[in-house]
N, C-alpha and C positions, 0 to 999 in steps of 0.2 A: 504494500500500500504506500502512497504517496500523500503529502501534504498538498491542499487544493494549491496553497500557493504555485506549485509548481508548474500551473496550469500558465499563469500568471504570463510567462514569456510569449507564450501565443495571442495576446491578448493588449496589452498596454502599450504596446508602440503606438498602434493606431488609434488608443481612445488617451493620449498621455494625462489629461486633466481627469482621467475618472479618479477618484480617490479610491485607493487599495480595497479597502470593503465594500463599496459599490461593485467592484470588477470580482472580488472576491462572489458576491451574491449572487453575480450574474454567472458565476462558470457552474454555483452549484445549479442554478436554473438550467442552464443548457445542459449540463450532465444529467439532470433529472430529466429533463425533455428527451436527451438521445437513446438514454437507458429504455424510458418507456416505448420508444418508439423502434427501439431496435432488435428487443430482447437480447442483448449481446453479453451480459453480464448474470451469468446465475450462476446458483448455490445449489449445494445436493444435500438430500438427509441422510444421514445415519440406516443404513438398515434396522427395521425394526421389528417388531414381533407382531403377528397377525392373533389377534384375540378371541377368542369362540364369545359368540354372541354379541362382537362389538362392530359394528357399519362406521361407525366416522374415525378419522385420525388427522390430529393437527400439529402444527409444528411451529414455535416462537421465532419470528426472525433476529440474525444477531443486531447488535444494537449497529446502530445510526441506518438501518436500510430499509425499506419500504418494498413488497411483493408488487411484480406488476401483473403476473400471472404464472402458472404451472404449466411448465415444458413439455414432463415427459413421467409417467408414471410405471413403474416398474413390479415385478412381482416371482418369486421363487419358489417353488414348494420345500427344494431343497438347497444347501448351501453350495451342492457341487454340480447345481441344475444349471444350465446358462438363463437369466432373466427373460419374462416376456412380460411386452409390453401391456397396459392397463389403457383401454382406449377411453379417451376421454368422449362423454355426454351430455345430455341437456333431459329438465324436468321434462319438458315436453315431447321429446325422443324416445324417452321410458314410456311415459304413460301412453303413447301409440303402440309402443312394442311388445313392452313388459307389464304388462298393468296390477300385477302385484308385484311391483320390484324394490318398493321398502320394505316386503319381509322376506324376499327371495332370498334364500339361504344356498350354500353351495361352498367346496374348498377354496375353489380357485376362484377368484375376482377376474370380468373378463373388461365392466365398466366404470367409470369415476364421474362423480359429478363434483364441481367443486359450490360447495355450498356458503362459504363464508371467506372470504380472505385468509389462507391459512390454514384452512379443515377441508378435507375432503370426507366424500362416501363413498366406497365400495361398494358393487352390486354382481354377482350376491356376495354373500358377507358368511362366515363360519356360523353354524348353527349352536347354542347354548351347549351342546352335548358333544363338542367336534376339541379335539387338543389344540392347543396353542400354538403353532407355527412361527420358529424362532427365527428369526433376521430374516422374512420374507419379502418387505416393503421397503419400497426407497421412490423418494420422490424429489425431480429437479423443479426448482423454481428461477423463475427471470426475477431479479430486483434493482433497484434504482437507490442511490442514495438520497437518505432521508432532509429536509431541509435542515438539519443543524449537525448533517456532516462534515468532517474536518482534514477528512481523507478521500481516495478514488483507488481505485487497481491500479498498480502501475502500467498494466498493458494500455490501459486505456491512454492513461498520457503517452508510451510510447506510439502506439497504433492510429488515435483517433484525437491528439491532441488538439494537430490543428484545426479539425471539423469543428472542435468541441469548443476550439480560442472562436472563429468564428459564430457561433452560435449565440457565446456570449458578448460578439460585440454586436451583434443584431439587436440583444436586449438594450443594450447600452447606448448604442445608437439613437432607438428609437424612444428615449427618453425625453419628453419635452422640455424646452427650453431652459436645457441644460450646454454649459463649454464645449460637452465631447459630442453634443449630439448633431447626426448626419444623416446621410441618404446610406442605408446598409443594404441596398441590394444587390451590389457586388459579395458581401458576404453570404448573403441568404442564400445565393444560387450554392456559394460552396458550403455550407451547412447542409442543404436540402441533396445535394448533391452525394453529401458523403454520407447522408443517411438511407439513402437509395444503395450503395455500394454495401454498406455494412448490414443492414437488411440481407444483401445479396448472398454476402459472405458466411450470415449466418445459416441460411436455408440452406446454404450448400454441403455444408460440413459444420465438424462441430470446433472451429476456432474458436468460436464465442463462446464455448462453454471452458474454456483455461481454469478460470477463479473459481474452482470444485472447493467451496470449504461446508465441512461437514456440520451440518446441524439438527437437532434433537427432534426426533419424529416420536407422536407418542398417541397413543389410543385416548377417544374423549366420547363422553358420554353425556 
């Protein structure tokens, strides 16, 4: 991880009267705007335990970062099984398909709904009388950092610095009658531009998924 300031060099030549914490503000704004808009930045959970009689599982994000959404849901029966994927759904998708699929019970999980920022449900789900399934779940999520964070990835300053110096001089720019403020649409294009490529890069392969850090997945009820 990196100090936002470091963003900082991409950034203030062209706005030099912004005062340090305004430009400071703005690179979180524009790292929270690329983040959400690229998913390029996500976290993985911990393997966890699949519980008999339990449907939902949620997980705490580590501090300063904000969920933009869930990637990729995973699932094992056993620990030397290779993982298969958990497809992600919608309420309305079930209730066409499955129409008792809140009490649809079964080992294997084949769909996910995400129901609250952070919780998912399994469908079907272990029945009250089925054993415990140890380190069967894992789930990646995309995040963004949170507005009073004080760091970034470092890949991201190396990789997408200057998209992201740009971005925040767009904000900065378009500040009213303000010293620094301008016509930013030579920036914008390269903002919009590299969020088009980084989008691209993500779909393609899994670059964007670098920053694996493990976090607590845990059954909720």
């Amino acid at each position: 991880m990196v100090d936002i300031r470091e963003f900082c060099k991409f950034v203030q030549s062209d706005v030099p009267k912004a005062p340090i914490d305004t430009v400071k503000a703005a690179i979180i704004d524009a790292l929270r705007d690329f983040c959400q808009r690229t998913y390029l930045w996500t976290r993985t959970s911990e393997w966890t335990d699949i519980l008999a009689g339990q449907s939902t599982y949620g997980f705490n994000m580590p501090a300063n970062t904000d969920m933009c959404g869930i990637m990729y849901v995973e699932y094992r029966p056993d620990v030397t099984l290779t993982p298969q994927e958990v497809k992600a759904t919608t309420v309305d998708a079930l209730n066409a398909t499955r129409s008792n699929w809140r009490n649809e019970t079964g080992l294997a999980p084949s769909q996910f709904i995400s129901k609250e920022p952070g919780v998912i449900q399994l469908i079907p789900y272990p029945a009250a009388t089925e054993a415990t399934q140890a380190d069967a779940l894992r789930v990646e999520v995309a995040v963004f950092p949170s507005v009073t964070a004080t760091q970034a990835p470092e890949f991201m300053l190396n990789s997408w610095g200057l998209i992201i110096g740009a971005g925040a001089k767009v904000r900065l720019m378009t500040m009213p009658k303000q010293p620094w403020s301008g016509d930013p649409s030579y920036f914008l294009k390269i903002y919009n531009d590299g969020i088009t490529a980084c989008r691209s890069r993500v779909n393609k392969s899994s670059t964007g998924r670098s920053m694996s850090v493990r976090i607590p997945l845990t059954g909720r009820r």
